[in-house]
N, C-alpha and C positions, 0 to 999 in steps of 0.2 A: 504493500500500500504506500509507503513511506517512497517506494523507487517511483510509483510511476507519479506521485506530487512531484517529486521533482524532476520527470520530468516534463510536466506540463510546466512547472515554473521555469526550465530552461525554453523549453518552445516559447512560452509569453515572452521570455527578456530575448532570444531570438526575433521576435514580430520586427518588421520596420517599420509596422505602421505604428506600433507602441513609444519606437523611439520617435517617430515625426512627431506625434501628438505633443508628448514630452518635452522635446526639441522648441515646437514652434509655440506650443503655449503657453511656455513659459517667459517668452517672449515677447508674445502681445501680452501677458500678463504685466509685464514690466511695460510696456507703453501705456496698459491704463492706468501704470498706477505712476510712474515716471514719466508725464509725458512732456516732450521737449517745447520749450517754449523761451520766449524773446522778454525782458522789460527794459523800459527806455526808462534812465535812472539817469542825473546829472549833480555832479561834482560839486565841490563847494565855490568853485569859480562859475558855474551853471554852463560848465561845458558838458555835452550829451555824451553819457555814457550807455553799453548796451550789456547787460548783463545777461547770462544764455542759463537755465535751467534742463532739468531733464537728461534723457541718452545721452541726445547729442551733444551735451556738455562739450568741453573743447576739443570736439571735431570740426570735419569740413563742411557741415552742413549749412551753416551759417552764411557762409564762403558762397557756397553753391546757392543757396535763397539769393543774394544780392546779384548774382548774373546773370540768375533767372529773371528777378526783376529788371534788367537791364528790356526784354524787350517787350516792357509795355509802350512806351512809345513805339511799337514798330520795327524795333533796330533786331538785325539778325546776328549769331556769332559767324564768324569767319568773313562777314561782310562787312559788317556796321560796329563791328569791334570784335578785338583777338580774346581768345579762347586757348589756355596751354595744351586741351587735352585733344585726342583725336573725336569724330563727331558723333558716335553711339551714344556714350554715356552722354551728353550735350544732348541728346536728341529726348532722353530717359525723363530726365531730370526737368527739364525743360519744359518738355512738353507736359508732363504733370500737371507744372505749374500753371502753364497755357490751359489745362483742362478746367484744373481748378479756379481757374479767373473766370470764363463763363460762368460758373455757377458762382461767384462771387464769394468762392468758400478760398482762397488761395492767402489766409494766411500762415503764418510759420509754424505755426500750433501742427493743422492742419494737413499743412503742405510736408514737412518735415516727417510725421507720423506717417503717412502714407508712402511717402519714401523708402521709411525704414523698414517696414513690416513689406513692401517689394522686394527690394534687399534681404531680407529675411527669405523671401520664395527662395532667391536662387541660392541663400546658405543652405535651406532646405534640399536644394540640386545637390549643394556640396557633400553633404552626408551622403544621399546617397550612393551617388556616384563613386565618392571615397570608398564606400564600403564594396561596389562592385569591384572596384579595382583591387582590393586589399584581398578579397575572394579569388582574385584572379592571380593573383601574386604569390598568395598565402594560405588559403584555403576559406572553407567558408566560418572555421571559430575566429579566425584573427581578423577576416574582416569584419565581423560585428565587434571585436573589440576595437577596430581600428575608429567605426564609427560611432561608438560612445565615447571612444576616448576623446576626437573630436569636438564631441556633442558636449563634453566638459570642461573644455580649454575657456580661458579668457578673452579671446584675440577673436574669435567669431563675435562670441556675447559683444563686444563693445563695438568692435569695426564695422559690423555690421549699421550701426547709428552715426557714425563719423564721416565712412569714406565709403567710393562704390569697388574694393576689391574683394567682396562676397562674389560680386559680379565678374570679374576678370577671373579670379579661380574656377568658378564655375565654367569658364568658357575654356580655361589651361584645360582641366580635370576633363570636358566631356570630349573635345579634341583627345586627350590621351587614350581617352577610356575607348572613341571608336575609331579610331587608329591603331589600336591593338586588337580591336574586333573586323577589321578589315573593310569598316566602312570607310576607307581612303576620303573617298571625295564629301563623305559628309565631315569626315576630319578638317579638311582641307577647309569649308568652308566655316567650321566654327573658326580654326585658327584665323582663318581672315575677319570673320566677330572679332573677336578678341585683340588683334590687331589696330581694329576700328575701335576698341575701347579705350585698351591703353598699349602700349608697344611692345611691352614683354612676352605675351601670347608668342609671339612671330620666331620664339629661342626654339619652338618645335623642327622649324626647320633643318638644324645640323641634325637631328637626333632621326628623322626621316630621310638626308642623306647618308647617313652612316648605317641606317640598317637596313633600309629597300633599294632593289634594286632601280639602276639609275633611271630606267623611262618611267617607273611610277614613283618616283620620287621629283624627277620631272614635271610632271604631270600634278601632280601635289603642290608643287611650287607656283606653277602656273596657273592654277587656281586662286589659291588662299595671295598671292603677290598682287598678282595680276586684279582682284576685286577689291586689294586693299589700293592700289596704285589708280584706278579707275573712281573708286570714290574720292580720294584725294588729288586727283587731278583735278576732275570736277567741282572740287572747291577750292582750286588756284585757279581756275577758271573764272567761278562763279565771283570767289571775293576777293583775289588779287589781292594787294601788299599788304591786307588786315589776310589772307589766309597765311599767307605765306609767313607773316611774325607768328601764327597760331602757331603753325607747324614748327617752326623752330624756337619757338619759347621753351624749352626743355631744354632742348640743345645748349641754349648758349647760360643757360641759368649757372650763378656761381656754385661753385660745389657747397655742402652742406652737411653735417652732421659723420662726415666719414674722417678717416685716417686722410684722406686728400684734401677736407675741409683745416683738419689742425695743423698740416705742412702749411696751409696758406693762410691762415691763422684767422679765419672766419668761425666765430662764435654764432652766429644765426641758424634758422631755420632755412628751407628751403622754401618760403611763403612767397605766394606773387602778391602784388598791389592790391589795394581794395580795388571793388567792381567799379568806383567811380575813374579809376585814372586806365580801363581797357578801350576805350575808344581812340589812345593815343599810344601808337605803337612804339614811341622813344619809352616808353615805360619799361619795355622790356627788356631793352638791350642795354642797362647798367650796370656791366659787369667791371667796371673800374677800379670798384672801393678792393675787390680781393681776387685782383690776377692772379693766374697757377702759378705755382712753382713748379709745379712738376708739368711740363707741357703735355696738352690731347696726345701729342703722338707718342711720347716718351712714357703717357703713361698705356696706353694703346697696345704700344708695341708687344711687349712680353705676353700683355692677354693672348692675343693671336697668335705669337710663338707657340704658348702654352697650348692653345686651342687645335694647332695644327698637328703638336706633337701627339695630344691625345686621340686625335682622328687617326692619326694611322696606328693607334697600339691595337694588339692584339684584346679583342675582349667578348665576353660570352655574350650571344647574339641571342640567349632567350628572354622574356619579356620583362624579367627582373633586368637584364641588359640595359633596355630600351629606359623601362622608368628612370632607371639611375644614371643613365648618359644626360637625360633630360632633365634630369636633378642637378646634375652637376652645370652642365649648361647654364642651365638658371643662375646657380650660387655665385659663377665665375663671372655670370654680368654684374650681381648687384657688389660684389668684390671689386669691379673695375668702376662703375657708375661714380658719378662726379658726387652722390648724393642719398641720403637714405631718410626714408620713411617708416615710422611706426607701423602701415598697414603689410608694409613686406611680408612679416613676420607671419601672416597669414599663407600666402602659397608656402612659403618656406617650410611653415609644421606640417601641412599638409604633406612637400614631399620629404618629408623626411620621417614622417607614420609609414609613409609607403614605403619604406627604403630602408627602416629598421624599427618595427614593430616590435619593440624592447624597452625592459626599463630607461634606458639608457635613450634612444630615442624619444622617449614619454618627456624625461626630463629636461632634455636637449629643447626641448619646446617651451616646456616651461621657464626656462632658462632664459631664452629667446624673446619669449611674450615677456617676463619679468624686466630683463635690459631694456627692450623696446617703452616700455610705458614709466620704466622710472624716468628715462631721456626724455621722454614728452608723454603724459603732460605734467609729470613730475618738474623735473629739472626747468623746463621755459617754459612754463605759464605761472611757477609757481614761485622761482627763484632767477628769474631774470629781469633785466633793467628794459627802456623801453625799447623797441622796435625787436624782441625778443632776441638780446645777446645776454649770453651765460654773464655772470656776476665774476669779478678778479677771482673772487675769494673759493668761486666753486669748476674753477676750468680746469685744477686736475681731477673733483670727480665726473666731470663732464668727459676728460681727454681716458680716464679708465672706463667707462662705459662704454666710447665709441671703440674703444681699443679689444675688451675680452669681446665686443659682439664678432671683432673681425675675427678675432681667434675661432670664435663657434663656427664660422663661417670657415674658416682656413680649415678647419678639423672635420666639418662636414667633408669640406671638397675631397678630402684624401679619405676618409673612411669611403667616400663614393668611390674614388680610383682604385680602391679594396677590394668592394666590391663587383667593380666592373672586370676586376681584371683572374676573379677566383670563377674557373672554368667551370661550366656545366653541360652536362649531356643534351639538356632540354634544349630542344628550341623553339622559336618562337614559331 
């Protein structure tokens, strides 16, 4: 009697529809009871101060409201004013809010909530997809622990109300999941989602030339390129010198928050302008106050040495291959990138559950989300002076936080070259 209770109580914590429930209601539970919202409070000088409540406490949303509001008069991104990011998530967000203006319900309260619990859908993508792949990798006990472990991290719970890379993983993860199921071309065409969301998605690329062969990887490229190259034309087209700053505001943005940010000795964020100063493109190209030290090429170079050397090693071509090539891809952009973000840490746990489903990786995340949120919004919302730069008295523990993440990150890459390179019979 006692055996088969349990196992009916393994089948129930087995369910995914147990854990979505779970997952997602606890979720909107915390929106109705935290819900995000705006007050306009003013200083003793009665200069206008805005004070944010709620999730989205200090995340991007706030950010994202003000350029949303940018097109009530009419004005478009990438025409009528620059935009950092590519035009998906601008289209997400945006249009929300455009929806929400007809019915005259589009305030922050409002707009913001509805955002989040969207965002929440596609966390909801992320689990489960997580767990298919974990099943596929690992069998069917480790992916259900893969996806509650998941379903227990910090960095969903909060990111998900901040920024939109619930959404960008979602679009890495199902591109992964059906390019190892041999839906190539549906692969193809998320990667080019994703692409269009934010530019990271597109790391798929080497990890599809190095393990397919060349015309269907080919053929791969020329899809998910080719529709991301065609929307983006289209809008150097459409909005000419306000696209074309959109498209390279990234690009030219000063480094931030890395081991390349404290060579050049920039204590800030990596924040753009308020939504009032995007209609003028000299906004963005300010990179004066903190020229590189280390120049794009010099520091450039060794990535793609490194990149090239690992392309041609020998390494095991079954599906554990594939994830962890892709893993690593990933790790050695945000290692090279002029700049880093809180929300990284997001795909980053994700592939590294996939890639070592172990104590060790469980903590590795933890680790990860922990550095990531003491740096912000720990460290500069809470202990910085204005235009958010670190305080004299706290830039070495600002310089030891950017410093052990890169370690986590250095330590990742080679535990991945570990395991790409420990042979196995399977293939893919």
């Amino acid at each position: 009697m006692n055996t088969r209770r349990d196992e009916n109580m393994l089948t129930w914590w087995a369910d995914v529809r147990v854990l979505v429930l779970l997952f997602f209601g606890l979720r909107l539970t915390l929106a109705v009871v935290y819900q995000p919202a705006l007050w306009q409070l003013y200083d003793a000088n009665g200069a206008p101060l805005t004070l944010q409540q709620g999730l989205s406490t200090y995340g991007d949303f706030h950010y994202f409201y003000n350029i949303a509001r940018l097109t009530d008069g009419g004005n478009w991104p990438y025409r009528d004013f620059w935009y950092e990011f590519p035009p998906l998530w601008s289209v997400l967000f945006m249009g929300l809010y455009r929806v929400l203006s007809v019915h005259s319900a589009a305030s922050y309260a409002t707009w913001s909530t509805a955002l989040g619990l969207l965002l929440n859908v596609f966390d909801v993508g992320n689990l489960v997809v997580l767990r298919r792949l974990g099943e596929r990798l690992h069998g069917q006990t480790v992916g259900l622990a893969l996806s509650w472990t998941y379903a227990l991290l910090a960095a969903p719970l909060i990111l998900t109300w901040w920024n939109f890379e619930p959404l960008v993983l979602f679009l890495m993860l199902a591109a992964l999941w059906t390019l190892l199921s041999g839906a190539e071309g549906r692969s193809a065409l998320l990667t080019a989602l994703g692409a269009l969301t934010k530019y990271v998605p597109i790391l798929l690329l080497p990890t599809v030339w190095r393990f397919w062969p060349r015309t269907r990887a080919l053929r791969y490229t020329l899809v998910s390129v080719g529709l991301v190259a065609l929307m983006l034309g289209g809008l150097l087209v459409w909005g000419g010198e306000m696209a074309w700053a959109s498209l390279r505001a990234q690009a030219v943005k000063p480094s931030y928050q890395t081991v390349w940010a404290l060579l050049d000795g920039n204590l800030r964020t990596g924040q753009f302008p308020d939504a009032a100063a995007h209609f003028d493109t000299r906004t963005i190209y300010d990179t004066t106050a903190y020229p590189p030290r280390v120049p794009f090429g010099l520091r450039t170079l060794p990535f793609v040495a490194l990149g090239a050397w690992l392309y041609t090693r020998r390494m095991r071509r079954d599906a554990h291959g594939v994830v962890a090539f892709y893993a690593l891809t990933v790790t050695l952009f945000f290692l090279w990138a002029q700049g880093w973000s809180a929300q990284w840490a997001l795909p980053l746990s994700a592939l590294i559950l996939l890639n070592f489903p172990t104590r060790a990786g469980v903590l590795s995340c933890l680790m990860l989300g922990l550095l990531s949120f003491w740096e912000y919004p720990a460290l500069f919302m809470r202990a910085t002076e204005a235009a958010s730069v670190v305080r004299a008295h706290l830039v070495p523990t600002f310089a030891l936080l950017v410093s052990v993440r890169t370690v986590l990150l250095l330590g990742f890459a080679a535990a991945l070259y570990r395991r790409l390179t420990s042979f196995q019979t399977e293939e893919r």
